[in-house]
N, C-alpha and C positions, 0 to 999 in steps of 0.2 A: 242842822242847816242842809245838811245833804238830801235831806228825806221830803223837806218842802222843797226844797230845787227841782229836785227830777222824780219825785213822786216815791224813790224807792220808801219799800219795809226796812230794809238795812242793809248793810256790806254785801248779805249775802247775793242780794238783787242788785248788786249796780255791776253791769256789763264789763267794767275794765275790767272785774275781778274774774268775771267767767275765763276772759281771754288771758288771763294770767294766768290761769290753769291750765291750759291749751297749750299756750305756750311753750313752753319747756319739751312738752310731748312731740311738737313739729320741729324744733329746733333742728333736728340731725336730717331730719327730711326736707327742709323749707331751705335747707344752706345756709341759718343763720345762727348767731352768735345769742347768746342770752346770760345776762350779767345779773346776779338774784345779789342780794344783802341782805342781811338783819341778824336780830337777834334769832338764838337757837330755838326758843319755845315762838318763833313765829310761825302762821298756820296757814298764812296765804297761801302758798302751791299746796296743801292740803299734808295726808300722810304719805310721808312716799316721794314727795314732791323733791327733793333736795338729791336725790338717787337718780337722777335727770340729769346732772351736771357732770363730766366726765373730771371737773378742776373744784377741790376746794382749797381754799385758804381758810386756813385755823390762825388766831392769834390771839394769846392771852385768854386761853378757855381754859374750863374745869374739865379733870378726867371726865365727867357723864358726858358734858357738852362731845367731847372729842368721842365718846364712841356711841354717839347718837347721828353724830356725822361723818365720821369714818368710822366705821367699826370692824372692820378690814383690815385696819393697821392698827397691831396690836404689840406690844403695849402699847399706851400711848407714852412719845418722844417728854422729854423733860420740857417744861416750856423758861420760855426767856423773858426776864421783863424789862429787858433793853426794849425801849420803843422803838416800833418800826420794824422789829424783826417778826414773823409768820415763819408758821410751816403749809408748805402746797401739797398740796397729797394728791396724788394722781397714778392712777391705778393701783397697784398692793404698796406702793412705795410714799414714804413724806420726806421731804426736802426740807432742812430747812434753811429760809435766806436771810 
């Protein structure tokens, strides 16, 4: 459907996806804030792309997951599986609340 709408070949051709890439890279320069989600093998901001964000939130991941996205903090923290609870990792350190 997307590809008869606006002509694109695929994902890789439709414009929001460029600017999603971009993104994250102006963020500290442009003065704004950027809020990313997903799963861990998503590829949208590309490789690298997640190394952009000064804050993550872990909850409910596998050790690969946690040092695929922090790999900084090591070991990784025991996880909780009371809902609702996360670890913030923000700079060498994780929290968690």
């Amino acid at each position: 459907m997307l590809q008869m709408a606006s002509g694109c070949k695929g994902p890789e051709d439709v414009p929001a996806i460029d600017a999603l890439h971009e993104l994250p890279f102006a963020g500290r320069e442009a003065r704004i804030h950027v809020l990313g989600g997903g799963q861990a093998t998503d590829s949208a901001l590309g490789p690298g792309g997640h190394e952009q964000f000064s804050t993550v939130i872990l909850g409910r991941v596998t050790t690969r997951t946690w040092g695929q996205l922090a790999p900084h903090v090591a070991p990784a923290p025991k996880g909780n599986t009371h809902p609702g609870r996360v670890h913030v990792v923000r700079g060498l350190t994780a929290h968690p609340t």
